[in-house]
C-alpha positions in Angstrom: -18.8 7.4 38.1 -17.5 4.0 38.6 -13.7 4.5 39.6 -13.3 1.1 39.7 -13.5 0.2 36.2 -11.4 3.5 35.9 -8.6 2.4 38.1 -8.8 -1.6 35.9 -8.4 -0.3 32.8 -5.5 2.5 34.1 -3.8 -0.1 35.8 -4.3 -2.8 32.8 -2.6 -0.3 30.6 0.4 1.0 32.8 1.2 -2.5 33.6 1.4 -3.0 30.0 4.0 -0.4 29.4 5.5 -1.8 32.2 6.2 -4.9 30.1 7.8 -3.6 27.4 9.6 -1.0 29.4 12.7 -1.2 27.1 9.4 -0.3 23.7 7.6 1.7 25.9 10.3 4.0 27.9 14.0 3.0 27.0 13.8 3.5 23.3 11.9 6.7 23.0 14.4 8.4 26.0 17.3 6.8 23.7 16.4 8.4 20.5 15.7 12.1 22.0 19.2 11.4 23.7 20.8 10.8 20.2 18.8 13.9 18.7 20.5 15.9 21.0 23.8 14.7 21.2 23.4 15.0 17.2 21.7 18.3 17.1 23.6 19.4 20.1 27.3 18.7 18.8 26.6 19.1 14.9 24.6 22.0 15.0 25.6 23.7 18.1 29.6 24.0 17.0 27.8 26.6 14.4 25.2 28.2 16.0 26.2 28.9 19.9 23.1 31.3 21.1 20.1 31.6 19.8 17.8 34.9 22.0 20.6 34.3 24.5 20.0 30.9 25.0 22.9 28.0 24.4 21.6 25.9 21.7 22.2 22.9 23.6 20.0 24.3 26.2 17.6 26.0 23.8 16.6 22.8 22.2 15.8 20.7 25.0 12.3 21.9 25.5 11.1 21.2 21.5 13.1 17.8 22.2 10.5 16.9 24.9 8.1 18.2 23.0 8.5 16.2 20.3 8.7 13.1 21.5 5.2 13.9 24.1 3.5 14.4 21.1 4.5 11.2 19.6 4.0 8.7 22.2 1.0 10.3 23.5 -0.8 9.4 20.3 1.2 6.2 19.6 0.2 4.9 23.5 -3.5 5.6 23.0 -4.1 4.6 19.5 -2.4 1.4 20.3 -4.2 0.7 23.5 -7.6 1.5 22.1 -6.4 -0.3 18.8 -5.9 -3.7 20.3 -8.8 -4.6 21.6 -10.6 -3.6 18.5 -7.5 -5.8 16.8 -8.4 -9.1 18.9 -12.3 -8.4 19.5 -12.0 -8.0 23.5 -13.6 -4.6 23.0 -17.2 -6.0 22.8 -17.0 -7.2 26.1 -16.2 -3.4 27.1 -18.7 -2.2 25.0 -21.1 -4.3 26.8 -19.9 -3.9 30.6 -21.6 -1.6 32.4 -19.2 1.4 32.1 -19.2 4.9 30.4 -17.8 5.9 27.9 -16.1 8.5 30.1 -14.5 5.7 32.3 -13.3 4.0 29.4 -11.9 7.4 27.9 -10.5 8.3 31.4 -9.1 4.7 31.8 -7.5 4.7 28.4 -6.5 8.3 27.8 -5.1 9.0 31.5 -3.0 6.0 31.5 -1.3 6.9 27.8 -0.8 10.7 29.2 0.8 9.6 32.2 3.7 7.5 30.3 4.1 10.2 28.2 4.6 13.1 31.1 7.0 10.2 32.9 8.8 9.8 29.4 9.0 13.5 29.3 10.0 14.3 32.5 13.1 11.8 32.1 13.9 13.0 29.2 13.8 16.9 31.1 16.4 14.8 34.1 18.6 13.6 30.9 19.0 16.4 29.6 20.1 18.2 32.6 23.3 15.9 32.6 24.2 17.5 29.1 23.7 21.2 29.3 22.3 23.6 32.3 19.1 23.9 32.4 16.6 26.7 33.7 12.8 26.8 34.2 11.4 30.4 34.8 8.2 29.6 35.1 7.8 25.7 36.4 3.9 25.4 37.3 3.1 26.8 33.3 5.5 24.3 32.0 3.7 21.3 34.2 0.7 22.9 32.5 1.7 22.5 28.7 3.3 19.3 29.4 0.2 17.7 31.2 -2.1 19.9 28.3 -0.5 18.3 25.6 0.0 15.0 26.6 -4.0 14.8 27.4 -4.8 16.5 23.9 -2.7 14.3 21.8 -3.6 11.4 24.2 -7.3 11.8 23.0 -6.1 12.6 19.4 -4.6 9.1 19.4 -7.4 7.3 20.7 -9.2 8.6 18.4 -6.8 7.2 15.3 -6.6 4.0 17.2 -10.9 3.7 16.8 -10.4 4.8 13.1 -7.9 3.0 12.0 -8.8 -0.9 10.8 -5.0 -1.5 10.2 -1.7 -1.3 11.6 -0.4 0.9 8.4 -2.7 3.4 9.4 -2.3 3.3 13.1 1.3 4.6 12.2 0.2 7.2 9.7 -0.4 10.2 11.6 2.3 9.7 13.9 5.1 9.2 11.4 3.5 11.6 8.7 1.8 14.1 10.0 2.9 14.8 13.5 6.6 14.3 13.2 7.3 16.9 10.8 5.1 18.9 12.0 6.9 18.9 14.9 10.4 19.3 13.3 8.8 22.2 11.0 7.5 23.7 14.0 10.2 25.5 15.6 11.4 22.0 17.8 15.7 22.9 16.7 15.1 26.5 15.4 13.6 29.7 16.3 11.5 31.3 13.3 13.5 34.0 13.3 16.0 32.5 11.8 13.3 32.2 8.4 12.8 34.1 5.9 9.9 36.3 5.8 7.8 34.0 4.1 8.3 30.7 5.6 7.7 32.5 8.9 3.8 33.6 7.7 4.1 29.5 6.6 4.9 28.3 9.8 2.4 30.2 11.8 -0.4 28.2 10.2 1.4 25.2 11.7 0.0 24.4 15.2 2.4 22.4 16.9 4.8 25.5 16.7 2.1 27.1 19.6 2.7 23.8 21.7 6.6 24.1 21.1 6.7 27.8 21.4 4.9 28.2 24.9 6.6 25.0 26.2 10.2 26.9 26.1 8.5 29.9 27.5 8.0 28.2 30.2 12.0 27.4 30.6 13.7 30.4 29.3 10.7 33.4 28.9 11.3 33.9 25.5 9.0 32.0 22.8 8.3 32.9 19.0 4.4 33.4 19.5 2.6 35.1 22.3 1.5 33.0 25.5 -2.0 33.5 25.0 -1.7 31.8 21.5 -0.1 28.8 22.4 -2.8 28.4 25.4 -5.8 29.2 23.1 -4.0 26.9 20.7 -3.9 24.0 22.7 -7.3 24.2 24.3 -9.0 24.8 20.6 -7.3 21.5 19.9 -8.6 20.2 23.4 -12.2 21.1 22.7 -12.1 19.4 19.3 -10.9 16.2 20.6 -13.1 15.9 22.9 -16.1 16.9 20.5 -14.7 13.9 18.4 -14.6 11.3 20.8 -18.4 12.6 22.2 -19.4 11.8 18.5 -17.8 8.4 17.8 -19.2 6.8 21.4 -22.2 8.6 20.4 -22.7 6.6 17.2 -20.6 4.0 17.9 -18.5 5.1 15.0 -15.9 1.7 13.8 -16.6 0.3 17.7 -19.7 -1.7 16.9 -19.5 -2.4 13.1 
């Protein structure tokens, strides 16, 4: 393992977020602060508990959620994406590194914005309402979890896509309402028969659902679901990103 290659390409990418610190951090904490001062205030006047919980406090965790799964993948598909964009890639291609450094490099430095966006989202929110985590070292887990799988997912839609169009595709129209139809400002209890069966087949609702387990012990699918869920997604990811370095799938066309 050459760490140092590792520790270049970490270091090249967390100094590029901190650059654009108002893109990279301010905006994204902004906008999940407006979500729930909106949410919070609109919706909470009418709905005050939901499973005993406030609903300012009971939205909090699918807020963090939300916005790890988004910047996750929007960090790594634009940090692999760019050097593909302005050709510097062939001269990682051709260094003498992995493609496990390069993954580690890339993937590691887009999950750990993410957790540090999420965590000061977790510290924001605990001006607003009172907060509780029952179980702290599980909701470490999902949050370092998910930001790794959807880190990986986005690095791989930063090697496939040839555009900028569709570097934003499967953030803005696949994964975002995914994650609002996925349980992020409701419980699916509150659905009607039907739409509950629907929204099982959804899988960010087993990332959102053992998340707020972790906070409040109460979540709208089992524990061992949302874990199995999210290291099924792992394992794919990982499979996928194996294949493209394997045959150099749109990184040496």
């Amino acid at each position: 393992m050459n760490y140092y290659s590792v520790r270049a390409i970490y270091l090249f990418e967390m100094a590029r977020a901190g650059r654009t610190v108002m893109q990279s951090i301010v905006s994204p904490v902004l906008s999940t602060s407006l979500y729930f001062i909106v949410f919070g205030a609109a919706i909470g006047s009418r709905i005050t508990e939901i499973d005993g919980i406030s609903y300012g406090a009971f939205i909090v965790p699918g807020l963090i959620m939300l916005m790890l799964l988004t910047q996750s993948v929007s960090n790594a598909s634009f940090g692999i994406y760019f050097p593909k964009f302005t050709g510097t890639i062939y001269e990682l291609l051709s260094a003498p590194v992995s493609f496990i450094e390069v993954l580690l490099g890339y993937v590691g430095a887009a999950a750990t914005k993410s957790i540090l966006i999420g965590l000061i989202i977790l510290a924001t929110a605990g001006l607003f309402v009172e907060l509780q985590i029952a179980h702290p070292l599980w909701m470490i887990t999902f949050l370092v979890l998910t930001a790794l799988t959807f880190s990986l997912l986005g690095f791989i839609i930063g090697i496939w896509a040839d555009d900028f169009e569709k570097l934003q595709f499967v953030p803005l129209l696949i994964i975002t309402p995914l994650a609002f139809l996925g349980g992020t400002f409701y419980s699916i209890d509150m659905l009607p028969p039907f739409w509950q069966t629907v929204t099982l087949f959804n899988p960010v609702l087993y990332l959102v659902s053992g998340f707020r387990w972790s906070f409040y012990g109460t979540a709208d699918v089992s524990l061992a679901a949302s874990v199995g869920m999210i290291m099924v997604f792992l394992t794919l990811c990982l499979l996928a990103v194996w294949w493209i370095f394997r045959t150099g799938y749109r990184l040496r066309e």
